[in-house]
VEXDREN-2710 file (C-alpha; in Angstrom, 1 decimal):
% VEXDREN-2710
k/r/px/py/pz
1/UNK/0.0/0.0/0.0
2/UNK/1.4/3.4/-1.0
3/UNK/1.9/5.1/2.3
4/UNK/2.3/8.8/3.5
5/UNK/1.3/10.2/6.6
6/UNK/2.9/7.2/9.3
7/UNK/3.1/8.3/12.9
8/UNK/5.2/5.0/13.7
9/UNK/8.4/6.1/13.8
10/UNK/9.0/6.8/17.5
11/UNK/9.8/2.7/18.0
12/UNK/13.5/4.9/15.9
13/UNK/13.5/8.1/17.9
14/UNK/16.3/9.9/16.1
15/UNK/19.2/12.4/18.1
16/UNK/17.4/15.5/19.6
17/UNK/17.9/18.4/17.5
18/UNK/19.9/21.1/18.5
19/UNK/19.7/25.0/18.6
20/UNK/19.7/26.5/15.1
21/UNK/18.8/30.2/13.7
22/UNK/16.3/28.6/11.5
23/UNK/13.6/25.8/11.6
24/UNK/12.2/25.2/8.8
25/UNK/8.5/23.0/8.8
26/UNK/8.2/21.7/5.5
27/UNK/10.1/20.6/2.8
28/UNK/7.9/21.9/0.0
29/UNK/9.6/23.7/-3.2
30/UNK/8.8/27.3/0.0
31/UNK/10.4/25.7/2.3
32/UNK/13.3/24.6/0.6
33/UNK/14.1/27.3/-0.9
34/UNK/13.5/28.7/2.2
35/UNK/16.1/26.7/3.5
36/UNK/18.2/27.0/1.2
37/UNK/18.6/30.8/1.3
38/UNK/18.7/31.3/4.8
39/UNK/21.9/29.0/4.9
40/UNK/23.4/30.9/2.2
41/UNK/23.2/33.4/4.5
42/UNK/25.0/32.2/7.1
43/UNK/22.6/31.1/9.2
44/UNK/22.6/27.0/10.6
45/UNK/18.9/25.7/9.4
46/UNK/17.1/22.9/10.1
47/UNK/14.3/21.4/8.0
48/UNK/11.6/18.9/9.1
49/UNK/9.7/17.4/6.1
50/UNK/6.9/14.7/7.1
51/UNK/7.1/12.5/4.0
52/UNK/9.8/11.0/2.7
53/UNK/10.6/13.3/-0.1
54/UNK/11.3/16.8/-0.4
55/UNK/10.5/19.4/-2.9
56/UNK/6.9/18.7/-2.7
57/UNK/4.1/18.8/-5.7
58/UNK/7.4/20.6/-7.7
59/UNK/9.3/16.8/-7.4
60/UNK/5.9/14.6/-7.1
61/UNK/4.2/15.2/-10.9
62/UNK/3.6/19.1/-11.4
63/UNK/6.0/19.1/-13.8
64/UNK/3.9/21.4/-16.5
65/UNK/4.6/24.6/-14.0
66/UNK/1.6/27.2/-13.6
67/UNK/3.3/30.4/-13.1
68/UNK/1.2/32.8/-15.7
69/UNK/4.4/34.6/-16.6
70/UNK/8.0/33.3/-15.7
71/UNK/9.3/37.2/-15.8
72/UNK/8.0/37.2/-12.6
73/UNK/10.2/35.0/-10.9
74/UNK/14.0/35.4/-10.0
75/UNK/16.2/34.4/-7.2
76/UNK/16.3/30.6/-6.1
77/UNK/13.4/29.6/-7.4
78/UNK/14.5/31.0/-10.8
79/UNK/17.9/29.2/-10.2
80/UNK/16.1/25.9/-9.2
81/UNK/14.5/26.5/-13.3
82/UNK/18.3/27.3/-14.4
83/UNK/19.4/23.9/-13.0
84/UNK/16.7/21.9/-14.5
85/UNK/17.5/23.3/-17.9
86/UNK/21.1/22.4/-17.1
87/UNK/19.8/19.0/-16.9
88/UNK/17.9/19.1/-20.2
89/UNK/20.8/21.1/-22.1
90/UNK/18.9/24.3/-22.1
91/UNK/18.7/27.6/-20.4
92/UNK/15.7/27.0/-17.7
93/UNK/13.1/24.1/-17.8
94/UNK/9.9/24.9/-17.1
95/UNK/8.4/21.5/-17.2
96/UNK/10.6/18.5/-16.4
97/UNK/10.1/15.1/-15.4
98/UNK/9.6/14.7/-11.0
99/UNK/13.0/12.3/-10.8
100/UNK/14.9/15.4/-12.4
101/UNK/13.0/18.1/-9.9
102/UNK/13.9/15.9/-6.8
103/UNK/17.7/15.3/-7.8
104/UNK/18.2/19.4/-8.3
105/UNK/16.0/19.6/-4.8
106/UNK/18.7/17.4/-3.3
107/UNK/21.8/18.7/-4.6
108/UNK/20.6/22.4/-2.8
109/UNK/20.0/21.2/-0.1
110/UNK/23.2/19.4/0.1
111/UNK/25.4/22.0/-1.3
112/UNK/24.0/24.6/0.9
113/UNK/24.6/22.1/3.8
114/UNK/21.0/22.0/5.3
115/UNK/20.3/19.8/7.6
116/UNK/16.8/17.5/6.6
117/UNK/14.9/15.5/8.5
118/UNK/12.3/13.3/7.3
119/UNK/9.1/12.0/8.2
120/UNK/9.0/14.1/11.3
121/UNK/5.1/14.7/12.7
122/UNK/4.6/17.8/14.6
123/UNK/3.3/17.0/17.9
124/UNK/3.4/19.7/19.8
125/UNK/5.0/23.6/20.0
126/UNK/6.3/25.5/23.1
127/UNK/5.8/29.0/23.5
128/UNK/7.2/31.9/25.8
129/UNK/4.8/34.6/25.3
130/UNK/4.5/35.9/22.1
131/UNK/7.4/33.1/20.5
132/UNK/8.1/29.6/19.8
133/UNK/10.8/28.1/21.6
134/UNK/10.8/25.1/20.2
135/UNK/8.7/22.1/18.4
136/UNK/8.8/18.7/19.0
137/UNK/7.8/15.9/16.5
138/UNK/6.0/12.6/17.1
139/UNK/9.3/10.4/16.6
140/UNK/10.9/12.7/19.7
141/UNK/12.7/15.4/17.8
142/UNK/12.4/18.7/19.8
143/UNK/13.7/21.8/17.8
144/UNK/14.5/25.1/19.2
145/UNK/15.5/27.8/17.0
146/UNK/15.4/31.6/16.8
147/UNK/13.0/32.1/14.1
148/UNK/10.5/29.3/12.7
149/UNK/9.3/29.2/9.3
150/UNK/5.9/27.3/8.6
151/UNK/6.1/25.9/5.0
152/UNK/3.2/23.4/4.5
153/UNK/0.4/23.0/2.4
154/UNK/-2.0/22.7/5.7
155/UNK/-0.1/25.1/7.9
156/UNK/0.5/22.8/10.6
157/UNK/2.9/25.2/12.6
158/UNK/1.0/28.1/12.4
159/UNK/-2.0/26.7/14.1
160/UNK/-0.2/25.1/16.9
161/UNK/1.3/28.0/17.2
162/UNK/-2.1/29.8/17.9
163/UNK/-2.2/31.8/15.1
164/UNK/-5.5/32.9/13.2
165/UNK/-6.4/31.4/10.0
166/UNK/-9.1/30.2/7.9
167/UNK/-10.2/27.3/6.1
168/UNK/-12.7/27.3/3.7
169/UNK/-14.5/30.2/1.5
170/UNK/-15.4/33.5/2.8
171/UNK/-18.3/34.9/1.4
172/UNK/-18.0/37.7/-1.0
173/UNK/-19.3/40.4/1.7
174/UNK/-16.1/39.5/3.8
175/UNK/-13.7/41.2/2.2
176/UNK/-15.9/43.0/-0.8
177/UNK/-15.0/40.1/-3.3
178/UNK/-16.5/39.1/-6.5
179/UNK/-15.2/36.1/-6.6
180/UNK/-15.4/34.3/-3.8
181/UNK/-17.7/31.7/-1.4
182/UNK/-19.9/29.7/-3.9
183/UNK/-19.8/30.0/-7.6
184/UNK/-21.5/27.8/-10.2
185/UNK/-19.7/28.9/-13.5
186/UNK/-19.1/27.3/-16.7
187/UNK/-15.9/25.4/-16.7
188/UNK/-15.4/21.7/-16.1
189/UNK/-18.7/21.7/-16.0
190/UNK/-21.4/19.1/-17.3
191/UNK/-21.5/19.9/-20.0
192/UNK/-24.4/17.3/-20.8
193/UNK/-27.1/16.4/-19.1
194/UNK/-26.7/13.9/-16.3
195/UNK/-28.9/12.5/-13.5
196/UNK/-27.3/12.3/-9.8
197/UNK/-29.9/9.8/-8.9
198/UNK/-29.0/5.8/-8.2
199/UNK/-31.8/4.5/-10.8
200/UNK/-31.9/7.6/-13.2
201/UNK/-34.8/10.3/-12.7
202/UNK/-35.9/8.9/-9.4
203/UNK/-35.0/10.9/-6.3
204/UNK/-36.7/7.8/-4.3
205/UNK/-33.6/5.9/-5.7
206/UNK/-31.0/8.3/-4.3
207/UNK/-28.2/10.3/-4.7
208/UNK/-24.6/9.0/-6.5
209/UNK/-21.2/9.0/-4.4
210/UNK/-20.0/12.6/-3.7
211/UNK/-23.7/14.9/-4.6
212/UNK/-24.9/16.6/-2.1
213/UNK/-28.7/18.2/-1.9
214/UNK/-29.6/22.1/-1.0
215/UNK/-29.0/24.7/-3.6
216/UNK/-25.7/26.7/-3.4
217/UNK/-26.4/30.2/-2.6
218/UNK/-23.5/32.3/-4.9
219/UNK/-21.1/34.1/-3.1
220/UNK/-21.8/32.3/0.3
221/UNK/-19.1/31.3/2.9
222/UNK/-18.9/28.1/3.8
223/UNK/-16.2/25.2/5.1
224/UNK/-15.8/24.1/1.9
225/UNK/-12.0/23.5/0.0
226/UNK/-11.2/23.0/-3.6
227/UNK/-10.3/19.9/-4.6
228/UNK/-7.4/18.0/-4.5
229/UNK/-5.8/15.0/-6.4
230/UNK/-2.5/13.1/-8.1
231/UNK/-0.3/14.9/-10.8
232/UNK/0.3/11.9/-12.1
233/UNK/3.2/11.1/-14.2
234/UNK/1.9/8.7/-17.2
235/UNK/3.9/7.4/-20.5
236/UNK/3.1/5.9/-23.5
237/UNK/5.9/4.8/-24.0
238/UNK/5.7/1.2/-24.2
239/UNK/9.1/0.0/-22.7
240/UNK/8.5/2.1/-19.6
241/UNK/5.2/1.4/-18.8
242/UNK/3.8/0.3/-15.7
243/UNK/-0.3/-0.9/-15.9
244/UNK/-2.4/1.4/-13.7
245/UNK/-3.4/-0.9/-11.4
246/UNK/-6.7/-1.6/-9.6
247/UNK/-6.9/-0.3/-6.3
248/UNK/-8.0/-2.7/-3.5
249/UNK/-10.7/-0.4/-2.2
250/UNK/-12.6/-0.6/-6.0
251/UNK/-15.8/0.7/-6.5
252/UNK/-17.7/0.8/-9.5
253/UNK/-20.5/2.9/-8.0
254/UNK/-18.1/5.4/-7.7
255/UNK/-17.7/6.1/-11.3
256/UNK/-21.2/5.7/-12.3
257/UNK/-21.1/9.4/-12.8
258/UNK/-18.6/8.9/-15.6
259/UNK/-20.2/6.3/-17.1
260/UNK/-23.3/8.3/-17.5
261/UNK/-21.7/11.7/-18.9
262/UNK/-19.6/9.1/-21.1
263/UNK/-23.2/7.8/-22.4
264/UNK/-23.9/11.7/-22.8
265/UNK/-21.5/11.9/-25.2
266/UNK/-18.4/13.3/-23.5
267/UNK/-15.0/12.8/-25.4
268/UNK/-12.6/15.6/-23.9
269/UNK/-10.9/13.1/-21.4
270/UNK/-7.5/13.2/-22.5
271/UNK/-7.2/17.3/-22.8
272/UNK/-4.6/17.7/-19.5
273/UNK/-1.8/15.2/-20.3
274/UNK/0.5/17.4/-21.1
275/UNK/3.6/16.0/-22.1
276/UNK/7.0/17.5/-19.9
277/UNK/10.3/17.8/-21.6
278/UNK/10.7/13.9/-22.1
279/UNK/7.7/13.7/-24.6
280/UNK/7.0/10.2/-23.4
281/UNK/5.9/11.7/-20.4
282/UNK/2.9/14.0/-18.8
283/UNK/2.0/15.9/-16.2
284/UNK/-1.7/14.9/-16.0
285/UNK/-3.9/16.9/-14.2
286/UNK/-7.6/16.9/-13.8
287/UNK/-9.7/17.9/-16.8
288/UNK/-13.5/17.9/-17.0
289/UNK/-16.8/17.8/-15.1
290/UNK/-15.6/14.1/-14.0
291/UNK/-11.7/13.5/-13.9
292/UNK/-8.8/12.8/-11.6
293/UNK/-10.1/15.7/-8.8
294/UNK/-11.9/14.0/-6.0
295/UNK/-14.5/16.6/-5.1
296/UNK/-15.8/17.3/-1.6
297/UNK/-13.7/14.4/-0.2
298/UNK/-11.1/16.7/0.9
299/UNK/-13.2/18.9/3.0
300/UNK/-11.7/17.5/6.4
301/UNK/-8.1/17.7/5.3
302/UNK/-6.8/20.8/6.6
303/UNK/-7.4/20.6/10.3
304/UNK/-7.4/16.4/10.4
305/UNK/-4.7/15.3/12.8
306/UNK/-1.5/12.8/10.6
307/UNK/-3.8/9.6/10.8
308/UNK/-6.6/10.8/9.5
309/UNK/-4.9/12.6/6.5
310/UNK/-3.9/8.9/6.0
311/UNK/-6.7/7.8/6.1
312/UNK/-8.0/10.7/2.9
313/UNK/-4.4/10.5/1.5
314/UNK/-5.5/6.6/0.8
315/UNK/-9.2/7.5/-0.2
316/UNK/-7.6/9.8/-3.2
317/UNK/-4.9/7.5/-3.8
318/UNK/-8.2/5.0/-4.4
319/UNK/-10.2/7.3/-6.8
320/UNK/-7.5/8.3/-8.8
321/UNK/-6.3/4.9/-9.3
322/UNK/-9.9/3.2/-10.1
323/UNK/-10.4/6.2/-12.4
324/UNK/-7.8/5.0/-14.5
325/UNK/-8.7/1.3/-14.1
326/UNK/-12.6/2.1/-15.1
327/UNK/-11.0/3.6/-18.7
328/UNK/-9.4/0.8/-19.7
329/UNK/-11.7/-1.8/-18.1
330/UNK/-14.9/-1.0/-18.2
331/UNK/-17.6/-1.6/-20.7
332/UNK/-19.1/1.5/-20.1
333/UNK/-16.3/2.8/-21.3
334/UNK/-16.7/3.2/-25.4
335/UNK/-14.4/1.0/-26.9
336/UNK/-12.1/3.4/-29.2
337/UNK/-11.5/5.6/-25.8
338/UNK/-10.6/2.1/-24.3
339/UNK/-8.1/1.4/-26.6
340/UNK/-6.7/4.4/-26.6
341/UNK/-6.3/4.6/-22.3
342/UNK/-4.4/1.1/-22.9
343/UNK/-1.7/3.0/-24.5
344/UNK/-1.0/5.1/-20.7
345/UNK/0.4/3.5/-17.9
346/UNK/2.5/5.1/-15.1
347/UNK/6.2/5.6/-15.5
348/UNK/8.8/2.2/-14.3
349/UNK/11.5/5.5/-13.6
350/UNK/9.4/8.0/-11.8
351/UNK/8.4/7.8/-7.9
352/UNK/10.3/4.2/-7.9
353/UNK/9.4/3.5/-4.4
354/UNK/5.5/3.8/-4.9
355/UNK/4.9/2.0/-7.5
356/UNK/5.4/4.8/-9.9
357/UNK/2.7/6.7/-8.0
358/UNK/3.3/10.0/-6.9
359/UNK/4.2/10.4/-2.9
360/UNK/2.4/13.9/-2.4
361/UNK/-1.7/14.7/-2.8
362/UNK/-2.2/17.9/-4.2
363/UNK/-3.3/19.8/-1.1
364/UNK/-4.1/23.3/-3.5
365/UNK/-5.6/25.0/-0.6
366/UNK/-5.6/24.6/3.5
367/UNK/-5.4/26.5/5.9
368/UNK/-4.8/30.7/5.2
369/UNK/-3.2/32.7/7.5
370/UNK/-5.3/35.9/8.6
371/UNK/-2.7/38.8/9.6
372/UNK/-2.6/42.2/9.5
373/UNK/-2.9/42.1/5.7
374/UNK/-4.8/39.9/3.8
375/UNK/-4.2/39.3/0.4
376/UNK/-7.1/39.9/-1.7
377/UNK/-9.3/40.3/-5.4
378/UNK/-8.6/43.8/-5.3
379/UNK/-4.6/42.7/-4.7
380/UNK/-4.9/40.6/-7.9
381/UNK/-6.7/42.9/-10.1
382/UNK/-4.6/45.8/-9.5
383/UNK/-7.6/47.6/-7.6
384/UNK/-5.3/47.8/-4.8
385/UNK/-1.3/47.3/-4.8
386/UNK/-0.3/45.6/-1.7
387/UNK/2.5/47.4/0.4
388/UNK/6.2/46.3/1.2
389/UNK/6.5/43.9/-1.5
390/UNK/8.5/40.7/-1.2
391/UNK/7.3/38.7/-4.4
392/UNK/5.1/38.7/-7.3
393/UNK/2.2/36.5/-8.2
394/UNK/1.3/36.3/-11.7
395/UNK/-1.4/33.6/-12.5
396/UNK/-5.2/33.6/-12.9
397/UNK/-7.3/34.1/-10.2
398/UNK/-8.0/29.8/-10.2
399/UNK/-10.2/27.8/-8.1
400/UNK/-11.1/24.1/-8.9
401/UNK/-14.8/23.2/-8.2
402/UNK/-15.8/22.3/-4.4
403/UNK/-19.1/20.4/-4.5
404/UNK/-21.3/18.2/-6.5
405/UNK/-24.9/18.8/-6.1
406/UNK/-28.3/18.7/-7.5
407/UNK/-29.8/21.7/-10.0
408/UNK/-33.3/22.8/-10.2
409/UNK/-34.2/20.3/-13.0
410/UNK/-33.2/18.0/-11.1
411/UNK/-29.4/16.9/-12.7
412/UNK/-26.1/17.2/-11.5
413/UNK/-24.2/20.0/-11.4
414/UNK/-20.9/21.0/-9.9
415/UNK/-19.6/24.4/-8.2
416/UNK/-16.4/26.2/-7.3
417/UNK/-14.8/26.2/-10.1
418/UNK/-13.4/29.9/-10.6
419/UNK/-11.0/31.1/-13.5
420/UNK/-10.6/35.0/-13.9
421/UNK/-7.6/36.2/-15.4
422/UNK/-7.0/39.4/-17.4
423/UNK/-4.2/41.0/-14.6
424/UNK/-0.3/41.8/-15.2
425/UNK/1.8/40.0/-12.1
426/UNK/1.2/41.6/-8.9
427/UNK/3.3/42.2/-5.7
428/UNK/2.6/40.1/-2.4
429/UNK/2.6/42.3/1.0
430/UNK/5.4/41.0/3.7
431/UNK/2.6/41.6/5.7
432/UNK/0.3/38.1/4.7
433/UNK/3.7/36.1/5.8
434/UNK/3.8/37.4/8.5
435/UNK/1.4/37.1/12.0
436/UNK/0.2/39.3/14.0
437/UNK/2.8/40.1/16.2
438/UNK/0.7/39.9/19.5
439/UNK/0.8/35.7/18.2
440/UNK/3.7/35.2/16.9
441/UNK/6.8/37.1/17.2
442/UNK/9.4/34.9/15.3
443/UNK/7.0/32.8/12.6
444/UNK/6.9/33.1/9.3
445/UNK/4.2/31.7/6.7
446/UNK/5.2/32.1/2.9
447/UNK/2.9/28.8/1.5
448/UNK/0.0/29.5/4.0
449/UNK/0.0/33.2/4.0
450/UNK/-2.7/35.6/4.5
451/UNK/-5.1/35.4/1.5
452/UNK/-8.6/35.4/1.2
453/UNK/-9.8/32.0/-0.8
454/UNK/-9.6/33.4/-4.1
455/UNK/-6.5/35.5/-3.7
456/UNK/-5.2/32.5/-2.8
457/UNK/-6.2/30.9/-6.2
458/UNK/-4.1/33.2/-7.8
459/UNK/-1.0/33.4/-5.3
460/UNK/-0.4/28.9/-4.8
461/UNK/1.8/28.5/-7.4
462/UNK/4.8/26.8/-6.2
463/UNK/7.5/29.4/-8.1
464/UNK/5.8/31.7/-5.8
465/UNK/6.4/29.8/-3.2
466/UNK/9.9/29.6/-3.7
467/UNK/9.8/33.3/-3.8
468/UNK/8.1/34.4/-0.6
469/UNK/10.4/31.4/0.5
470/UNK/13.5/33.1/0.0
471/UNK/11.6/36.5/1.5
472/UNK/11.2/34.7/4.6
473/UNK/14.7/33.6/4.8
474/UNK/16.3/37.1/4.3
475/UNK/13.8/38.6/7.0
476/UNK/14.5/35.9/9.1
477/UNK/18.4/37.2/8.6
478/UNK/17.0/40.6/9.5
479/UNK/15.4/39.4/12.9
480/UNK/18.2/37.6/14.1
481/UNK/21.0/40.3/13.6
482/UNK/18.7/43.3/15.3
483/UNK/17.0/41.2/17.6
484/UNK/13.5/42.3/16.6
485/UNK/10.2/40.5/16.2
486/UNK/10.3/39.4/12.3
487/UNK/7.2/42.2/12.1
488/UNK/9.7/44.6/12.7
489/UNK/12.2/44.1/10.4
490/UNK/13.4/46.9/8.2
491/UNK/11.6/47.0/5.1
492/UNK/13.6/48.9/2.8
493/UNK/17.0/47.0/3.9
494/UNK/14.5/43.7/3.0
495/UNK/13.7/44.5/-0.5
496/UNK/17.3/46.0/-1.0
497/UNK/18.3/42.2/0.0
498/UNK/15.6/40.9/-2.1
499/UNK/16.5/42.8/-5.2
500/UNK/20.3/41.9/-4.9
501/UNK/19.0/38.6/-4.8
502/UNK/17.4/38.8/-8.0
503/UNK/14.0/38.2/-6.3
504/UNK/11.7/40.6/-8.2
505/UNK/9.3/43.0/-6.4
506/UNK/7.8/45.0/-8.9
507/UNK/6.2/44.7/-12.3
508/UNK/7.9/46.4/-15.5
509/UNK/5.7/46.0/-18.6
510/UNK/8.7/45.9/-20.4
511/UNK/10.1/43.0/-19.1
512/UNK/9.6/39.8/-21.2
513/UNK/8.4/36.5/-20.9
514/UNK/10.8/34.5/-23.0
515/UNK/10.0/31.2/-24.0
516/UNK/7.6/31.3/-21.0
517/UNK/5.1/28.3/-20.2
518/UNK/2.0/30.9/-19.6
519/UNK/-0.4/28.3/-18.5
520/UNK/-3.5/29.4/-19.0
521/UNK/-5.2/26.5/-16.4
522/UNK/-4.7/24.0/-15.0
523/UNK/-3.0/24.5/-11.7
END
């Protein structure tokens, strides 16, 4: 079974950690970079990844990189692109194969001399007043370091640290949004007419897997996340092809759904494998009304403790897999589309250890940081230009749908799915990676940062990441030399840092894209 949240690893309780300047929580493509940076520096950093990888989604399948406009990025993360196109024989890669993004993840870290741990479960954080002291993990590692940065996907450290956040939409009225809460818009959308009931047209019958009743109301809050699923790395090439295989958990009812907007006449299932450098391989990515995204069963993820993100890590693992399995096996399944499935199978050379399954779920959206500044629409759209830049954003403002339910004539319908673009790249405040100082003095948050939902749509792209990474590891720099509270570090010695760096802060117009990858969708 492929495995990746354990909590077993105390029967090996590893050395306790000693003091460093920087603790990084993890080792996503942020907090490596992170990392990274700060050591550069000068400053002794620790990172504490809970899978066994590093470099997350960036080495486990998003290979096809969402960025919107690569001008936008510089500094490590731009150097991480550098490296990879050393690898190919070209200048910068922007998509590559995982294996290539893991080895370049890897030679940072070692060349920079970070120290990594792996699999390490945070179990519990001391504070003194207004800063962490140290963390400790569930295998017995206690770290104490002067400034901590939190570089999940679910913003683990920030909440045990006691600082607010939210998960979920807020409504529109929150923050005088457009965009937000519930929305019922036009892409991957049926785009057919399907019944969510168990014997079709009869409500007595029931509802499918996954389709919930009640009408959404548009623009509504609510608890809801987008969804999540596998960047999985598939070839057709026949020599390095691994069968998708059936999932012990299979269930047909499951894809009934499919089967019916199949029937419908749907044909657009192969329209997100998009091949990476190595033609023989794809990133693919979720495409459609009914595809690889498993919506609403991620709704639970972001405050779940480590067994029960097993538990849904295993549950999407499942889908995704019988997905795949249902194309080429099923007789609902018309037969040229059949045929033409049998050609993909996972890769023999990618994610080795699993099976050629990728080790890391797409967790697009968790918990979000609520500082002193939040990043919102107005942010995106140029309506307002956040202060004290430390990065730029630069794709669509992008939210994959939330919810399944049942329409007023009675067919199924899903709802979340946002896609607004039309902005140049945009800067990101040091103020949404930060806290509030009066919670955390010595925290910073570049992958969880202050954003409403759909600012956050726009902001998750993991060379952004990188970026507000390296941000936090220069004001982390800042903090320790002047002894201050990372909320009061010097701004205009920050960007000054950034800029040498290469980081950029500030949109030109006249800058140019290159070659760029300007993915339109589908992060």
């Amino acid at each position: 079974m492929l495995c990746h949240h354990h909590s077993d690893f105390a029967k090996n309780r590893p050395e306790i950690a000693s003091a460093y300047d920087v603790c990084v929580y993890g080792g996503t493509a942020g907090g490596i970079a992170a990392a990274v940076a700060a050591s550069r520096l000068g400053l002794t950093v620790l990172v504490l990844e809970p899978a066994a990888k590093i470099g997350g989604m960036t080495a486990s399948g998003l290979g096809f990189t969402d960025i919107g406009n690569k001008a936008a990025i510089g500094g490590v993360a731009r150097e991480f692109y550098r490296r990879l196109g050393r690898h190919y024989g070209v200048d910068e890669a922007w998509t590559f194969e995982p294996s290539a993004a893991a080895r370049v993840f890897d030679d940072l870290v070692r060349e920079a001399g970070v120290t990594v741990h792996r699999r390490q479960f945070l179990a519990a954080v001391k504070k003194e007043g207004n800063r962490i002291v140290s963390l400790e993990t569930e295998s017995g590692v206690v770290a104490r370091a002067r400034i901590f940065i939190d570089a999940t996907y679910e913003g683990d450290l920030l909440a045990a640290a006691g600082v607010a956040h939210h998960i979920g939409r807020e409504s529109n009225a929150t923050y005088g949004e457009t965009l937000n809460g519930a929305q019922v818009r036009d892409k991957h959308q049926f785009e057919f007419p399907v019944s969510p009931y168990v014997t079709p047209g009869d409500p007595a019958s029931g509802l499918l897997a996954g389709i919930e009743t009640g009408l959404p109301v548009p623009g509504a809050g609510d608890h809801r996340l987008q969804a999540y699923n596998f960047r999985v790395c598939m070839t057709d090439d026949p020599a390095n092809r691994l069968p998708f295989p059936k999932p012990a958990g299979y269930d047909r009812a499951r894809y009934e759904l499919l089967a019916r907007y199949l029937a419908a006449g749907w044909r657009q299932m192969f329209r997100k494998f998009d091949r990476l450098r190595v033609r023989t391989k794809t990133d693919t990515n979720n495409h459609g009304a009914v595809s690889s995204d498993f919506i609403g069963a991620n709704h639970g993820w972001a405050a779940a403790t480590h067994a029960e993100r097993e538990k849904l890590f295993q549950a999407h693992v499942t889908y995704q897999q019988g997905l795949y399995w249902f194309y080429q096996h099923d007789p609902a399944v018309p037969p040229d589309i059949r045929e033409a499935y049998a050609q993909w199978g996972l890769c023999r050379d990618e994610f080795v250890e699993t099976g050629g399954w990728p080790h890391q779920l797409y967790v697009r959206e968790a918990r979000r940081m609520v500082s002193d500044y939040v990043m919102t629409e107005h942010d995106c759209t140029g309506a307002r230009l956040a202060p004290e830049p430390v990065g730029l954003a630069a794709y669509s403002m992008d939210s994959h749908n939330c919810r399944r339910f049942v329409d007023a004539d009675g067919h199924v319908r899903n709802e979340g799915d946002v896609q607004v673009a039309g902005f140049t790249p945009y800067p990101i405040s040091y103020r949404s990676i930060t806290p509030r100082e009066a919670e955390c003095a010595n925290l910073l948050v570049p992958v969880c940062l202050s954003a409403s939902h759909i600012a956050y749509g726009s902001i998750r792209m993991e060379p952004v990441f990188m970026s507000l990474g390296e941000a936090a590891a220069n004001a982390a720099a800042l903090a320790i030399r002047d002894g201050v509270a990372v909320q009061a570090v010097a701004y205009p010695e920050l960007a000054s840092r950034l800029r040498e760096a290469g980081v950029v802060l500030a949109w030109d117009a006249t800058r140019k894209s290159g070659d760029s990858e300007m993915h339109a969708r589908e992060a």
